[in-house]
C-alpha positions in Angstrom: -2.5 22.2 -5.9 -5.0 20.9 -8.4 -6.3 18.2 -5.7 -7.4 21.1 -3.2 -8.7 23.4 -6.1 -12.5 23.6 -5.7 -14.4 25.4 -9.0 -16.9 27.8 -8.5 -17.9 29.0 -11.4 -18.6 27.1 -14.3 -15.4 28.4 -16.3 -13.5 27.3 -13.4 -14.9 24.1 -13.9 -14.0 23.8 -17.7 -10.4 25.3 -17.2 -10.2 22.4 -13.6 -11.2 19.7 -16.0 -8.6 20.9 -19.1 -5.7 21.1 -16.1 -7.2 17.7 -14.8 -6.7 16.4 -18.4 -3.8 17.6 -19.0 -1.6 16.3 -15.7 -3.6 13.1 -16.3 -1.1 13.4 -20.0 1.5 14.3 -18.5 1.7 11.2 -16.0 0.3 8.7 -18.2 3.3 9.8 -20.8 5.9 9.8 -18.2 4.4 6.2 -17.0 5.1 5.2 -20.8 8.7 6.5 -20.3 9.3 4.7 -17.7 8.6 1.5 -19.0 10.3 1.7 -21.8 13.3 3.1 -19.9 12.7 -0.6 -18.0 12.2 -2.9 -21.4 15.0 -4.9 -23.0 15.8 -5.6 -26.6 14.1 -8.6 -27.6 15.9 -11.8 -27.0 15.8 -13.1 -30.1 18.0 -10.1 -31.3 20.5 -11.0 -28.6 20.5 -13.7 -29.8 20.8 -13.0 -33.1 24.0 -10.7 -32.1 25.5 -13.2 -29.7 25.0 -16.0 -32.1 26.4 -14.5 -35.2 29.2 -13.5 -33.5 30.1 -16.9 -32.7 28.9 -18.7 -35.9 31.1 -15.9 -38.0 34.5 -14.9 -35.9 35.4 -19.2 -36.9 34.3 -19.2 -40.1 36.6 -15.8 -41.0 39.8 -18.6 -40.5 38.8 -20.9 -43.1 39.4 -17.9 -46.2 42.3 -19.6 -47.7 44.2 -16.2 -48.0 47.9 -16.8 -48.8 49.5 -14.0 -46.6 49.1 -14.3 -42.9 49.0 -10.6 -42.6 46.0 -10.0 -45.1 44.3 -12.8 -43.1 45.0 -11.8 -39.6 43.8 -8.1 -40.9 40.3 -9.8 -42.6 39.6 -11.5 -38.9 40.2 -8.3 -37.1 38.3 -6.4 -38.8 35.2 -8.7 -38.8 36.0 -9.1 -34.9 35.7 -5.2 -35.0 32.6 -5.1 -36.8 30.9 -7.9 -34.3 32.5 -5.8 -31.7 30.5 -2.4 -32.8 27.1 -4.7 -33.1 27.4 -6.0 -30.1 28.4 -2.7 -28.6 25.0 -1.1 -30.5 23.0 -3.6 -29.1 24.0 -2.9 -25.5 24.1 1.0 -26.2 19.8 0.1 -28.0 18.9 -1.7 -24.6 19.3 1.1 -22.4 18.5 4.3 -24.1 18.0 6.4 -20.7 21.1 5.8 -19.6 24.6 6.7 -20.6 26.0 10.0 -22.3 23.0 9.8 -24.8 20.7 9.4 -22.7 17.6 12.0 -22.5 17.5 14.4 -19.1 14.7 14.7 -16.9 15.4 18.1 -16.0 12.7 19.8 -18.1 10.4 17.9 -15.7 12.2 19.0 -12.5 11.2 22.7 -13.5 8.7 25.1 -13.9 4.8 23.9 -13.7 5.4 19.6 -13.1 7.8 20.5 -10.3 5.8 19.8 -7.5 4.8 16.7 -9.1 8.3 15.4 -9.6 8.8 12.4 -6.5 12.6 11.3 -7.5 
């Protein structure tokens, strides 16, 4: 619509230029989403996770605790606490998708409608 618009008058020209600017915003920022929709955590943080979780799971068995029960209990719930990091780390690296994720149907409607391709 904007790319077969032809100004006449001089305030059509101003208000083709401030719509001109403003889709040019609109796709740059939704370029910007879309590559962070496509970057990963760093590696060194996955690292970081992976690592950890192997260095400290071990290390939990060499508490001298005298009841096996209290013991078993300490290693599951450091297990469970390298579980939930991992899991955050997995839930960080993809935040467009998933139940959390943020829609794209305010972009589907209304005035960027014809410019939505997917």
């Amino acid at each position: 619509m904007l790319q077969t618009y032809e100004p006449k008058a001089t305030r059509e020209e101003v208000f083709y230029e401030q719509a001109v600017n403003h889709v040019n915003d609109v796709a740059s920022q939704r370029r910007a989403r879309l590559t962070m929709a496509e970057q990963q955590l760093p590696p060194l943080l996955q690292v970081l996770a992976f690592g950890g979780a192997v260095v400290l799971l071990p290390l939990t068995f060499l508490y001298g605790m005298r009841k096996l029960r209290i013991q078993i209990l300490f290693v599951a719930s450091v297990a469970a606490l390298i579980g939930f990091s991992l899991l955050l780390v997995f839930v960080l690296d993809r935040p467009f998708a998933g139940d959390l994720s943020v829609s794209p149907a305010p972009f589907r409607q209304g005035a960027l409608a014809p410019f939505w391709t997917r």
